[in-house]
C-alpha positions in Angstrom: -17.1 -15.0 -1.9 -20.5 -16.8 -1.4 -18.8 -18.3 2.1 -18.6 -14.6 3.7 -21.6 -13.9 5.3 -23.5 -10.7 5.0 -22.3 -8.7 7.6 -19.2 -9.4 6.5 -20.1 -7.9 2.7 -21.9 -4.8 4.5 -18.8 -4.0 6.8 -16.5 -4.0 4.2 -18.7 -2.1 1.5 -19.2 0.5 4.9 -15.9 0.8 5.1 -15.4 1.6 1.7 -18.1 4.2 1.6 -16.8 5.9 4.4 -12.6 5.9 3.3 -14.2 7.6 0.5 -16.8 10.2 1.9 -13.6 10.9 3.9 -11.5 11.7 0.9 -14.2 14.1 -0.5 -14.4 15.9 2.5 -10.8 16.1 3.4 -9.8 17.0 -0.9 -12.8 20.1 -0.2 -10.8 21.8 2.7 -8.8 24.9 2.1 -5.0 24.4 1.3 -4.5 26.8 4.7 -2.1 30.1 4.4 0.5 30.1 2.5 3.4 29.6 5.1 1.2 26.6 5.8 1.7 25.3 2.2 5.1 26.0 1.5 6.0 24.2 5.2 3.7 21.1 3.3 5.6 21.4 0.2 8.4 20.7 2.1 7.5 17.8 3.7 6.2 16.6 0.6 9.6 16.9 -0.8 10.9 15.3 2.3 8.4 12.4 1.9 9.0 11.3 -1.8 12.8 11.0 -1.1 12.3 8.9 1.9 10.3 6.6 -0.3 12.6 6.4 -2.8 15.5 5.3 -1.2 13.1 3.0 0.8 12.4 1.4 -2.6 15.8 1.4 -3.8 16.4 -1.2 -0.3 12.9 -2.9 -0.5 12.5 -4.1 -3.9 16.1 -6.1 -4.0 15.3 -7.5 -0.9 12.1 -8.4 -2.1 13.3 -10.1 -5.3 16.3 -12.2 -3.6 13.4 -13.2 -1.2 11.3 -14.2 -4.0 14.1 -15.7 -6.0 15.0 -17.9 -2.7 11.4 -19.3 -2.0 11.0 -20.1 -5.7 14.5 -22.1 -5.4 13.4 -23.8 -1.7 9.8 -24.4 -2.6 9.1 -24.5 -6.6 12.7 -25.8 -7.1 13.5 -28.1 -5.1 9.6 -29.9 -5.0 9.5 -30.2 -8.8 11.0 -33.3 -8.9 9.1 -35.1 -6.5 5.7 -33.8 -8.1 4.2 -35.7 -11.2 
């Protein structure tokens, strides 16, 4: 970390500040009418089953991927490495 140079540190730590001021301000707003929050609710809903069955396709992709480089690159190198 001692390579980054300051501005680098500050932008980041900004940036970090601010995300979060953000969130603060945003979770302080009023929920809006009820028809507002029942149509939010819904999406919501909506929203969680799209990322499950996103999940249910991404994480055996990702672990056939994984198993593949480890069998390509760990695998297949270990004998040549001492």
């Amino acid at each position: 970390m001692a390579w980054q140079p300051a501005s680098q540190r500050a932008s980041g730590a900004l940036a970090l500040i601010g995300a979060a001021a953000f969130r603060i301000f945003v979770g302080r707003q009023e929920a809006g009418s009820p028809e507002m929050q029942k149509i939010a609710g819904k999406i919501r809903v909506g929203a969680m089953a799209f990322l499950r069955r996103e999940y249910m396709v991404i994480v055996p992709f990702v672990l056939v991927v994984a198993a593949l480089l480890y069998y390509f690159i760990d695998g297949l190198a270990a004998p040549y490495t001492s």
